[in-house]
C-alpha positions in Angstrom: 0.0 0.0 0.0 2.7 2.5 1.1 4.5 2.6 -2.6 0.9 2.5 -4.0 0.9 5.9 -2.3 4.3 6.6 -3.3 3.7 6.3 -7.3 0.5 7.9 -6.8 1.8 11.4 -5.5 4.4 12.1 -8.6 1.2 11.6 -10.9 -1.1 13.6 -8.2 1.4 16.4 -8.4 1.7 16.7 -11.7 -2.2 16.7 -12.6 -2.6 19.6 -10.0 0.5 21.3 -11.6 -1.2 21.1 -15.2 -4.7 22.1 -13.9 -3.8 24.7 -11.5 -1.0 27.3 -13.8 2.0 25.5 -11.8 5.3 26.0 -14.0 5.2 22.8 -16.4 7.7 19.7 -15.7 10.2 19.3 -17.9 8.3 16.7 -19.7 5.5 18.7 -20.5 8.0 21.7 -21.9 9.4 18.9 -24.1 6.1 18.4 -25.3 4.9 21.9 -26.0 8.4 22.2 -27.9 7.6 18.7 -30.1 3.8 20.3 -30.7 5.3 23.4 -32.3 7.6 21.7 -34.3 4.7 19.1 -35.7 2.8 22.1 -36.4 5.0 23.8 -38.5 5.8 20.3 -40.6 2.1 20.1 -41.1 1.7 23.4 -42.0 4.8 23.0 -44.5 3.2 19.8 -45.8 -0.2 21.6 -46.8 1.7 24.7 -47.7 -0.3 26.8 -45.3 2.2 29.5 -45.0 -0.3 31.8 -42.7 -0.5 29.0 -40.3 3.6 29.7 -39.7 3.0 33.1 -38.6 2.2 32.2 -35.2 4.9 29.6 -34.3 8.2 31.8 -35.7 9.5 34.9 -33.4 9.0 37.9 -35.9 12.8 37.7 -36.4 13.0 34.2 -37.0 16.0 33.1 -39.2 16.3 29.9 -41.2 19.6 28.8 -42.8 20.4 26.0 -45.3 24.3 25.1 -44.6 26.2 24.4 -48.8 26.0 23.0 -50.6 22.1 24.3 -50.7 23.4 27.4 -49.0 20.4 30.4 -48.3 19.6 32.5 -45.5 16.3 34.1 -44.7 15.6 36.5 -41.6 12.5 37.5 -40.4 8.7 36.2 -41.0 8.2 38.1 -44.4 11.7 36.4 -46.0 10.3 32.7 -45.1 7.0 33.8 -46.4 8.5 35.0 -49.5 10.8 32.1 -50.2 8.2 30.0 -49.5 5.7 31.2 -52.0 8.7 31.4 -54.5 9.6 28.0 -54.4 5.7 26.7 -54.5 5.8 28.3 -57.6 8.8 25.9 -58.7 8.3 22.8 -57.0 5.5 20.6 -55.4 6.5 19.6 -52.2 5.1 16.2 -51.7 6.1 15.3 -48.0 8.2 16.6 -45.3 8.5 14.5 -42.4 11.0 15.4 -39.4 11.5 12.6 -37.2 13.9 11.3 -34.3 13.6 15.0 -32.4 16.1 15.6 -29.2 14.7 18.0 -27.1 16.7 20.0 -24.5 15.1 22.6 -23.1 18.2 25.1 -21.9 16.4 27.7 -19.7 12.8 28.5 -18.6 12.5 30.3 -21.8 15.1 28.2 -24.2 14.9 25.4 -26.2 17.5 23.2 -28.8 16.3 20.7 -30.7 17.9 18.4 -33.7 16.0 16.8 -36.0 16.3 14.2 -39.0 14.3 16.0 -42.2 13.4 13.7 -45.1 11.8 15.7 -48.0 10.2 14.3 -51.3 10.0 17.4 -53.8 8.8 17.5 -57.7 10.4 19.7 -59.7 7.8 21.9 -61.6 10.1 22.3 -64.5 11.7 19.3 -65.0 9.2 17.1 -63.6 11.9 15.0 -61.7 11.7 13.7 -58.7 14.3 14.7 -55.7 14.8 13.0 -52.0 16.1 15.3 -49.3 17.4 14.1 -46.6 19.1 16.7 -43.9 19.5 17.6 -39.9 17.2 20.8 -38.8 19.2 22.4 -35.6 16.3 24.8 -34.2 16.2 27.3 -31.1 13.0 28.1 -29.6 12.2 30.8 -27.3 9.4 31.2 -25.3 7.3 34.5 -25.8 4.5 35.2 -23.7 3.8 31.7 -22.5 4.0 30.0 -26.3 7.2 28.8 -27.3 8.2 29.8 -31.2 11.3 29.0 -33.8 13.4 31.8 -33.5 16.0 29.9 -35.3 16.6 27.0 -37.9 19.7 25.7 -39.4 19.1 22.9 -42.0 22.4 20.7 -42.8 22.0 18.5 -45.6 23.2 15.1 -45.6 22.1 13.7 -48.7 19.7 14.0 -52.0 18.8 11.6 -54.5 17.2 11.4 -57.6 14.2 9.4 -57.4 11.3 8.4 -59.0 7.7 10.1 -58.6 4.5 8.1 -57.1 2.7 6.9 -60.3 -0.4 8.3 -58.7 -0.2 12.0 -57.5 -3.5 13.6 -56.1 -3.7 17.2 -56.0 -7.5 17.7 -55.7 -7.6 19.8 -58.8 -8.2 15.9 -61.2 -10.4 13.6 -61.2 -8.2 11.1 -60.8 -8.8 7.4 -59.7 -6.9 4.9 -57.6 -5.5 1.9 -57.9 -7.6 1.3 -54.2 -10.7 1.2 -56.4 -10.3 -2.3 -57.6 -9.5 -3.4 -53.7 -12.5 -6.1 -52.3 -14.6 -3.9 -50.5 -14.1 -0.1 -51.8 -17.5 -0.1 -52.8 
């Protein structure tokens, strides 16, 4: 009964520390951190570039290390480079995966990621795999933590070939899952 009671309190005092405005655990800071960072992949994934605006610091920078090699600083330079290149490729995922989190201070964060990217190339019509380490800094600004800060290091690209199938919403295009038992 007594460690009952003694596994019980961690779990008790961590509730009341949630529900009551208690500074968060480490654990939960990780979290917050990992949410941010799934948010902006998702956002990147459905090209929602408004949906950014609320997760980078309004001087955020974001680097690609050679042999890629750019450098944008502040919200309106990702925005721009962002709509640039939808104009010149399609990207078709962006996972980031495998995410150490180590939050340095009540209002500091470092976290390094493995980024896998499958892109189309509008003019070529090629296909191109990505793969690359993000090295992010967050901050925290008025109780939200937000990329202030990403460095992307590339550690390989291949040439690949495209999905037979790509659905964009603007076809009418059919599946190979229509013939499957059961899709009707």
């Amino acid at each position: 009964m007594k460690h009952a009671a003694m596994l019980l309190l961690p779990l008790t005092l961590l509730f009341l520390g949630a529900c009551c405005g208690a500074p968060r655990s480490g654990f939960e800071e990780r979290y917050a951190v990992r949410e941010v960072l799934e948010r902006i992949t998702d956002a990147l994934n459905h090209q929602e570039w408004a949906a950014l605006d609320p997760m980078f610091t309004d001087d955020v920078v974001w680097q690609a290390l050679p042999p890629v090699g750019w450098k944008l600083e502040g919200r309106a330079a990702v925005r721009h480079f962002l709509d640039k290149n939808a104009k010149a490729i399609d990207v078709l995922l962006i996972s980031v995966a495998a995410s150490a989190i180590e939050i340095e201070g009540p209002d500091r964060a470092r976290v390094r990621s493995t980024m896998s990217e499958l892109i189309r190339v509008k003019a070529t019509g090629k296909g191109l795999h990505v793969v690359g380490t993000y090295t992010d800094r967050l901050v925290k600004q008025n109780g939200a933590w937000k990329l202030a800060y990403r460095t992307f290091r590339p550690r390989f690209e291949d040439d690949v070939a495209l999905p037979a199938r790509i659905y964009d919403g603007s076809t009418a295009a059919r599946s190979a899952t229509e013939s499957f038992p059961g899709a009707r």
